[in-house]
N, CA, C and O atoms as a printed pandas DataFrame, in Angstrom:
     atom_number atom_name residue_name chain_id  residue_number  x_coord  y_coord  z_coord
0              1         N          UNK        A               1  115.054   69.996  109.034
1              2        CA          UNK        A               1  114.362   71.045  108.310
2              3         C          UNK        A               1  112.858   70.952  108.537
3              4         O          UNK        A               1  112.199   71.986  108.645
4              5         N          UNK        A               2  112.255   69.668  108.618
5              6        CA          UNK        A               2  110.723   69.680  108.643
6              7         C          UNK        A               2  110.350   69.893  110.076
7              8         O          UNK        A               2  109.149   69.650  110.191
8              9         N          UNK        A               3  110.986   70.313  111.433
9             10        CA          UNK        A               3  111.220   71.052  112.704
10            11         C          UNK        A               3  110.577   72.225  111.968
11            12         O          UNK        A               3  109.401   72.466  111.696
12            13         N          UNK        A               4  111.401   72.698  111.796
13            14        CA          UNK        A               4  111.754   74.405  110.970
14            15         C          UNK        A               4  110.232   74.518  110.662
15            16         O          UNK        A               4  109.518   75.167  111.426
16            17         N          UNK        A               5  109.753   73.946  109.639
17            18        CA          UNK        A               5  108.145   74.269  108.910
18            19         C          UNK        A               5  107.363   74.168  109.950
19            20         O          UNK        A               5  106.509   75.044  110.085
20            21         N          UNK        A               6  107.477   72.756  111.250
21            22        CA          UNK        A               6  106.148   72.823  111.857
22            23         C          UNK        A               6  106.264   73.373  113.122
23            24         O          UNK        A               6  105.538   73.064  114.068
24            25         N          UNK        A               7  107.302   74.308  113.163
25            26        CA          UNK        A               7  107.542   75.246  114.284
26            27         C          UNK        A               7  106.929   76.725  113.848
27            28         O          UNK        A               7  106.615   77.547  114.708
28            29         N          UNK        A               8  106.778   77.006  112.303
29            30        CA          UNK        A               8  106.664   78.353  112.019
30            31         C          UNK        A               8  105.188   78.100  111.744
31            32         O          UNK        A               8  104.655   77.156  111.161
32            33         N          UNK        A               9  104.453   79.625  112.545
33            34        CA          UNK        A               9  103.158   79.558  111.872
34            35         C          UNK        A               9  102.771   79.940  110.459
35            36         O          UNK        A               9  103.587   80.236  109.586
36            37         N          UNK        A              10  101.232   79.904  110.282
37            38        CA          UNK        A              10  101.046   79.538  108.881
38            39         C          UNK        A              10  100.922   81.143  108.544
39            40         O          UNK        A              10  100.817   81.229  107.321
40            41         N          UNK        A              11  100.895   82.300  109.078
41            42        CA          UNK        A              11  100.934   83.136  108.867
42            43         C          UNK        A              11  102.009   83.971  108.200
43            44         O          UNK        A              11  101.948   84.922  107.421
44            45         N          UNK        A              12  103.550   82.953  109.056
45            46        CA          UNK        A              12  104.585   83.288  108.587
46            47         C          UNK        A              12  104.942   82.574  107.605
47            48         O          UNK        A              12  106.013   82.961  107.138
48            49         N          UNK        A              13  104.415   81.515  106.984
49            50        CA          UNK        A              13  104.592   80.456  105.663
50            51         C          UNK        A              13  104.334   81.536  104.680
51            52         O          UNK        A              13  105.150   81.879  103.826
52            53         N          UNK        A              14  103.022   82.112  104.862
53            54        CA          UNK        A              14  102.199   82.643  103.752
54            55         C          UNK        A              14  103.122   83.860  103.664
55            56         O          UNK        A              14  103.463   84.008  102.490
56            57         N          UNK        A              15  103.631   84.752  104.441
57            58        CA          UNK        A              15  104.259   85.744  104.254
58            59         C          UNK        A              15  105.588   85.226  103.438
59            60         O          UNK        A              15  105.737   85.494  102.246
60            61         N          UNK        A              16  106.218   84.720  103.937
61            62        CA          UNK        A              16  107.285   83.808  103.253
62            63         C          UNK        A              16  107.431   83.294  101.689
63            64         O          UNK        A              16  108.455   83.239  101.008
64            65         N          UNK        A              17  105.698   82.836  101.242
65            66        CA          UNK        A              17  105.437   82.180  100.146
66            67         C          UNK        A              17  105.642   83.713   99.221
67            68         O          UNK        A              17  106.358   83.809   98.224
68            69         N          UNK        A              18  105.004   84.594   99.696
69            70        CA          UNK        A              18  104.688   86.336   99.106
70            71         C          UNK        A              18  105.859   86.836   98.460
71            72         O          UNK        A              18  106.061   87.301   97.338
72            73         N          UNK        A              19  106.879   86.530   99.873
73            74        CA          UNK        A              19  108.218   87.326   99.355
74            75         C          UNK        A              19  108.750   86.858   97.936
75            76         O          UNK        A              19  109.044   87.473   96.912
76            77         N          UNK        A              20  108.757   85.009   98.428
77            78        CA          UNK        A              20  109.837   84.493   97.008
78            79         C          UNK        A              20  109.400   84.723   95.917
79            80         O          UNK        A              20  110.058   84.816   94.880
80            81         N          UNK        A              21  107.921   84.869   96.082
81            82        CA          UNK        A              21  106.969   84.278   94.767
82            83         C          UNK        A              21  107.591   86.090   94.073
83            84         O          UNK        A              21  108.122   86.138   92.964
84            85         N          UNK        A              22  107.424   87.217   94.814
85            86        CA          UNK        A              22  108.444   88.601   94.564
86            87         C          UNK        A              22  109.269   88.703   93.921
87            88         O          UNK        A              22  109.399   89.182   92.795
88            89         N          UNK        A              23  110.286   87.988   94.988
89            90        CA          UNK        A              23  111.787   88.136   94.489
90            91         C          UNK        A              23  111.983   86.699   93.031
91            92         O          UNK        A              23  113.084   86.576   92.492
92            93         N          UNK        A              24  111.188   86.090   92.748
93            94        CA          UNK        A              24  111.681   85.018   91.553
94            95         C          UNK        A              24  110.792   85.735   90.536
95            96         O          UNK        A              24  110.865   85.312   89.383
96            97         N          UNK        A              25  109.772   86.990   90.841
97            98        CA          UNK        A              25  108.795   87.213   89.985
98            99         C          UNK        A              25  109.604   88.260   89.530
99           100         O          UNK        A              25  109.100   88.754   88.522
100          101         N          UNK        A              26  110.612   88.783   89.844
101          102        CA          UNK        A              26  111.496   90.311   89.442
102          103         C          UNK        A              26  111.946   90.038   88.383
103          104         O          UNK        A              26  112.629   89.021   88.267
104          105         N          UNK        A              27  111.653   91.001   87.131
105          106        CA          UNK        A              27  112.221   90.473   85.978
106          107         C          UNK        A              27  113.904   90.220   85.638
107          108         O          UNK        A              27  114.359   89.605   84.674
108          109         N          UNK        A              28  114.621   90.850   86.670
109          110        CA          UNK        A              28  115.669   90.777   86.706
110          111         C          UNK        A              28  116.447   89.493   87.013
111          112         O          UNK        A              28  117.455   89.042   86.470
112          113         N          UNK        A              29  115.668   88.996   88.085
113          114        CA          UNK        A              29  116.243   87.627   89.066
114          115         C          UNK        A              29  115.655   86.867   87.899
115          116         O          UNK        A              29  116.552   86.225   87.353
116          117         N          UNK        A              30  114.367   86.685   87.256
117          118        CA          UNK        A              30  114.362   85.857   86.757
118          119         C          UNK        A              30  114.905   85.667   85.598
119          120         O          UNK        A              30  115.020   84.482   85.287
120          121         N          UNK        A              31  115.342   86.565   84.726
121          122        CA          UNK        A              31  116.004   86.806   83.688
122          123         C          UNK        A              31  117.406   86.003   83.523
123          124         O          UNK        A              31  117.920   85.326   82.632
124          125         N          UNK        A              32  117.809   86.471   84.990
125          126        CA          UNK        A              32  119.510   85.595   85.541
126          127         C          UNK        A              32  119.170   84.102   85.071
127          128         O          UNK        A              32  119.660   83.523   84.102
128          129         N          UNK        A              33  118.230   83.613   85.965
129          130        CA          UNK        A              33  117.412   82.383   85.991
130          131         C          UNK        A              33  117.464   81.767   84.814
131          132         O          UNK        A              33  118.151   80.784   84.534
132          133         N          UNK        A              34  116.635   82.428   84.037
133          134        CA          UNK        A              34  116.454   81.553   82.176
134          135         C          UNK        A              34  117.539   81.774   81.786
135          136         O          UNK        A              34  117.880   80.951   80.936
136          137         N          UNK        A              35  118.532   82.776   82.080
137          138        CA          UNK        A              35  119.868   82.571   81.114
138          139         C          UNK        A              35  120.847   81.393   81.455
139          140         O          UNK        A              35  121.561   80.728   80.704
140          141         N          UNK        A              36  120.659   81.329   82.876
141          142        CA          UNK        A              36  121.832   80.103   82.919
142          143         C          UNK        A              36  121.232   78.897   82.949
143          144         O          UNK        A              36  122.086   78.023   83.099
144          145         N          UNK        A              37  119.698   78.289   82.842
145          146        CA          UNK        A              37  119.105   77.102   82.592
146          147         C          UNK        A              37  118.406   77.269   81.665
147          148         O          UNK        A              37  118.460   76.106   81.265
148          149         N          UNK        A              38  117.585   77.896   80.753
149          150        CA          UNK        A              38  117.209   77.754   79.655
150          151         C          UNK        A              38  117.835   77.848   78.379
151          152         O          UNK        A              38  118.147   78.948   77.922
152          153         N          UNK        A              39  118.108   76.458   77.579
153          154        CA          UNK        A              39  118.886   76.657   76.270
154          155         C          UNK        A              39  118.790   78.248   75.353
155          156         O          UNK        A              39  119.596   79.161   75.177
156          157         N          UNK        A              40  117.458   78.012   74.941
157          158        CA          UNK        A              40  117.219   79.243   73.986
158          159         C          UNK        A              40  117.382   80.457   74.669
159          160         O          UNK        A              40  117.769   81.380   73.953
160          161         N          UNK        A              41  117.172   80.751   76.015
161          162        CA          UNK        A              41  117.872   81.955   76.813
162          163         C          UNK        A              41  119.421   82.243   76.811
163          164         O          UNK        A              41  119.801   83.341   77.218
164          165         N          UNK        A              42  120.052   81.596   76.508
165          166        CA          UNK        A              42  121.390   81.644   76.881
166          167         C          UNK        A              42  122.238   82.522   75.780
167          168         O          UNK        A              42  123.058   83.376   76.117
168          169         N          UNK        A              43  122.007   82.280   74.772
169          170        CA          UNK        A              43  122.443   83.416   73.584
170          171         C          UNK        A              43  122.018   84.688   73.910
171          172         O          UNK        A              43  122.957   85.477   73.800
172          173         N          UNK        A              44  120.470   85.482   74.447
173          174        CA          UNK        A              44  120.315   86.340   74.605
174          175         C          UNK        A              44  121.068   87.202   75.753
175          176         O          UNK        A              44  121.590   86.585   76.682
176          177         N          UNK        A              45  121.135   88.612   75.707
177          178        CA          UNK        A              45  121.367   89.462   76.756
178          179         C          UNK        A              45  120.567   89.783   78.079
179          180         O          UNK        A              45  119.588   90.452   77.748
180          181         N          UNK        A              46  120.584   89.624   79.132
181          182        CA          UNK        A              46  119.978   90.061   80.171
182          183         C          UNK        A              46  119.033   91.079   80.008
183          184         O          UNK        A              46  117.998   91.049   80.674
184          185         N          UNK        A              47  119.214   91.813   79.354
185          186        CA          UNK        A              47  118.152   93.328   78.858
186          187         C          UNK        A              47  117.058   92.873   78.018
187          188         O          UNK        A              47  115.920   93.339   78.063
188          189         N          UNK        A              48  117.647   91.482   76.867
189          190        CA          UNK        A              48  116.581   91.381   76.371
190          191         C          UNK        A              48  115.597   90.335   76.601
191          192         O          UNK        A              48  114.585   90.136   75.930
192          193         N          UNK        A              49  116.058   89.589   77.773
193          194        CA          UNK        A              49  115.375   88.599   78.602
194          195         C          UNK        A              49  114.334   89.257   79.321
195          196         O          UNK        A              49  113.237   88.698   79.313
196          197         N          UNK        A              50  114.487   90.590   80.091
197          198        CA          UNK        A              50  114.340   91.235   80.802
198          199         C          UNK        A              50  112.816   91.981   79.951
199          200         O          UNK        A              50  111.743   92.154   80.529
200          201         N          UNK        A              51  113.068   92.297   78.620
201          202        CA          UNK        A              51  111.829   92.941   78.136
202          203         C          UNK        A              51  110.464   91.923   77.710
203          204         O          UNK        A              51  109.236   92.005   77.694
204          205         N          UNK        A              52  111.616   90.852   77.358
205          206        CA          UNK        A              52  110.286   89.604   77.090
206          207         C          UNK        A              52  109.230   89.320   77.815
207          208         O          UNK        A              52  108.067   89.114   77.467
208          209         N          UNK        A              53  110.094   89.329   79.616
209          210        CA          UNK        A              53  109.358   89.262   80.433
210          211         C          UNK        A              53  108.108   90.202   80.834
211          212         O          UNK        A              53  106.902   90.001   80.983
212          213         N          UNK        A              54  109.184   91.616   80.965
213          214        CA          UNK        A              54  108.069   92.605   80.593
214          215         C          UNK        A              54  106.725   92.404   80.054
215          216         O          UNK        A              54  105.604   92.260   80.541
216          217         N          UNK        A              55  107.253   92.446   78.817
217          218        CA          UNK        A              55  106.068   92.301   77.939
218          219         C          UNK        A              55  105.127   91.175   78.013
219          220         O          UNK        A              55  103.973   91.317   77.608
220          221         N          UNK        A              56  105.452   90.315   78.394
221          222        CA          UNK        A              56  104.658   89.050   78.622
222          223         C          UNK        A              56  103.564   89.159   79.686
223          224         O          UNK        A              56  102.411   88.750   79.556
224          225         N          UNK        A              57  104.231   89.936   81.056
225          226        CA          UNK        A              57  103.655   90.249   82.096
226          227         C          UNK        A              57  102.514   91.542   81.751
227          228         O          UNK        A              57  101.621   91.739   82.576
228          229         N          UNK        A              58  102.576   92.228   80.754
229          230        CA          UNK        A              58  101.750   93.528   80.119
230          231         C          UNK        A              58  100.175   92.706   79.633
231          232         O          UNK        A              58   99.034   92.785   80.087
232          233         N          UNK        A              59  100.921   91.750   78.256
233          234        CA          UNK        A              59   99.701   90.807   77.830
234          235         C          UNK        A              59   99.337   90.221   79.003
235          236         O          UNK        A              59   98.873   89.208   78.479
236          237         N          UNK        A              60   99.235   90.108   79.718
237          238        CA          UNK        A              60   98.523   88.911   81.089
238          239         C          UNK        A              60   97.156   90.011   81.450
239          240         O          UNK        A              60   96.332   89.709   82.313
């Protein structure tokens, strides 16, 4: 695997870093995320994981 990193340029790291930081920043994916590893997430619904985030991301 550490081939892999020092074969790719840093241009394509950084593009790379963009996407995930995206796709884990989607309130949806991350919502999945806190429900199946965060205790106090796990009682809630996906929708209402989903607005917390929202809203959290509004106050910022």
């Amino acid at each position: 695997m550490d081939g892999v990193i020092e074969n790719t340029s840093t241009d394509k790291i950084i593009m790379i870093d963009k996407l995930c930081k995206r796709i884990l920043g989607h309130p949806e994916v991350l919502g999945r995320i806190m429900k199946g590893f965060i205790k106090e997430a796990e009682n809630l619904s996906l929708e209402e994981i989903m607005e917390l985030i929202k809203g959290k991301k509004d106050h910022e």
